[in-house]
C-alpha positions in Angstrom: 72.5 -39.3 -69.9 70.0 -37.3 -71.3 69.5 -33.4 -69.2 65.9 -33.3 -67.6 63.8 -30.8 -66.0 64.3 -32.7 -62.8 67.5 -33.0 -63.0 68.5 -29.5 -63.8 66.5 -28.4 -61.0 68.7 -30.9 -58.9 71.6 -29.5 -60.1 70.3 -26.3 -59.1 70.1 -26.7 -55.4 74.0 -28.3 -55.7 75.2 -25.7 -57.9 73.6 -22.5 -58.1 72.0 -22.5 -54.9 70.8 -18.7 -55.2 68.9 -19.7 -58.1 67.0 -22.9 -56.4 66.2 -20.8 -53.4 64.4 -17.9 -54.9 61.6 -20.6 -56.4 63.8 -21.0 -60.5 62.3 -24.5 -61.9 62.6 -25.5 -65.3 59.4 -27.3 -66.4 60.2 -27.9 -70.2 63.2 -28.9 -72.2 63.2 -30.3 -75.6 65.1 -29.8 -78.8 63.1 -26.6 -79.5 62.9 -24.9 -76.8 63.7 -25.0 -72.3 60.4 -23.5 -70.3 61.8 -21.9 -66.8 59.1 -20.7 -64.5 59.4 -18.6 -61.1 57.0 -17.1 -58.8 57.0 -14.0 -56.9 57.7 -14.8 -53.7 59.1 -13.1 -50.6 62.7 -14.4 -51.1 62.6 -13.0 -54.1 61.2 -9.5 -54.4 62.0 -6.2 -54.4 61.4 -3.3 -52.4 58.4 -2.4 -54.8 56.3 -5.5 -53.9 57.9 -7.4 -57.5 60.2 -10.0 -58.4 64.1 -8.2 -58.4 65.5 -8.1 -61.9 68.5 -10.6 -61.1 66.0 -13.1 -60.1 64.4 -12.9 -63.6 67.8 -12.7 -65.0 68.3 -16.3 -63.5 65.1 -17.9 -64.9 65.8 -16.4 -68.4 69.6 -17.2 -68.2 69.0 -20.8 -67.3 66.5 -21.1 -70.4 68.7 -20.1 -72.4 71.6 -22.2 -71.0 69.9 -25.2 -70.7 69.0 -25.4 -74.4 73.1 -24.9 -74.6 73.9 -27.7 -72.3 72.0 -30.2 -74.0 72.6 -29.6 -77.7 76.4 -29.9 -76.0 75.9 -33.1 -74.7 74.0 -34.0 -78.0 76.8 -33.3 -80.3 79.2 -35.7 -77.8 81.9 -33.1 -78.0 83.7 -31.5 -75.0 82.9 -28.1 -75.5 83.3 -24.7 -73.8 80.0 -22.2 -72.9 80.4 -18.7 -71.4 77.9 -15.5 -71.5 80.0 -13.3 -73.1 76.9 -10.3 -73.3 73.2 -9.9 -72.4 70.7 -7.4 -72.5 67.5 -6.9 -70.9 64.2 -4.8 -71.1 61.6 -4.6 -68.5 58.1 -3.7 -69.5 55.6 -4.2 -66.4 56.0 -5.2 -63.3 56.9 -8.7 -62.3 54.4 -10.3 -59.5 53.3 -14.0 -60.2 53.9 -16.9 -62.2 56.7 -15.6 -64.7 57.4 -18.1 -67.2 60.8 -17.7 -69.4 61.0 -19.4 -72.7 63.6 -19.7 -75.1 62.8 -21.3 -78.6 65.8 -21.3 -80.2 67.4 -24.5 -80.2 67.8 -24.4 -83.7 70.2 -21.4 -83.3 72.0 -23.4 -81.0 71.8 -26.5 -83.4 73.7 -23.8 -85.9 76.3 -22.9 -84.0 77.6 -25.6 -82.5 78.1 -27.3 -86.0 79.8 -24.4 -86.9 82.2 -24.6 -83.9 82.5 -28.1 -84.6 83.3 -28.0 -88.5 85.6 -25.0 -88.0 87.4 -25.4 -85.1 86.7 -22.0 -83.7 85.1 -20.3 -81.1 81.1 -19.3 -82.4 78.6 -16.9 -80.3 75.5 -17.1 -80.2 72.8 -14.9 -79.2 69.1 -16.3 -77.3 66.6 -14.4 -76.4 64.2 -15.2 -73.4 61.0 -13.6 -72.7 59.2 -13.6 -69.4 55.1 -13.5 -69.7 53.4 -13.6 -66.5 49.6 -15.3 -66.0 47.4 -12.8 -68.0 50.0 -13.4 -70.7 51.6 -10.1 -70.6 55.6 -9.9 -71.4 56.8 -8.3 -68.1 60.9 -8.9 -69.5 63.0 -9.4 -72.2 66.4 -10.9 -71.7 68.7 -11.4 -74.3 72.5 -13.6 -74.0 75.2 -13.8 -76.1 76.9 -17.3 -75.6 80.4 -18.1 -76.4 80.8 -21.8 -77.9 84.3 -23.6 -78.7 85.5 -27.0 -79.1 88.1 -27.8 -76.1 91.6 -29.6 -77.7 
């Protein structure tokens, strides 16, 4: 069964409930890149009138670990994910549409054959960047994920 948009936004609501509340949708997900959008809304704001950082840290974290998931289910292997690190930087003030994109599938491509062929763990660092409607980076979020083949 192939992972969707809609059916990662499903899996929101059952899963990470937090994340589906505050307005996190993924709109995009291919073998390039996963498209995550969220909008500044009451739920999900600050006490400066923009959106809190851990809400962004959602959209960008679920870009990132979407690509994961499916490249996982691609590769038909049982295998282990965990954010081991991240890093973020915040350049302007989040109010809007902020769209999260991560285009590195091909990273994640890498490292899972390397898991695979090796038998060990891998990481992995994605980056996601969040642009808002004038097309402005507002944040910068980066993730190192943990890969490894279960026995």
């Amino acid at each position: 069964m192939d992972i969707t948009p809609s059916k990662l936004n499903k899996y929101l609501m059952f899963k990470l409930p937090a994340a589906y509340f505050t307005g996190v949708r993924t709109t995009c997900l291919d073998d390039k890149k996963c498209v995550v959008k969220v909008k500044h809304r009451w739920i999900n704001q600050n006490p400066f009138n923009s959106m809190f950082w851990a809400v962004q840290g959602m959209a960008a974290e679920l870009s990132t670990g979407a690509l994961v998931m499916q490249k996982i289910r691609q590769s038909g292997k049982k295998i282990s994910m965990l954010v081991a690190n991240n890093n973020a930087t915040f350049t302007k003030k989040a109010t809007g549409k902020i769209t999260f994109t991560c285009n590195d599938g091909e990273k994640v491509n890498e490292a899972i054959a390397k898991a695979i062929a090796s038998d060990e763990g891998q990481t992995v660092w994605l980056k996601a960047n969040g642009i808002n409607e004038q097309g402005i980076e507002v944040s910068s979020f980066n993730f190192e994920w943990t890969l490894k083949v279960k026995s």
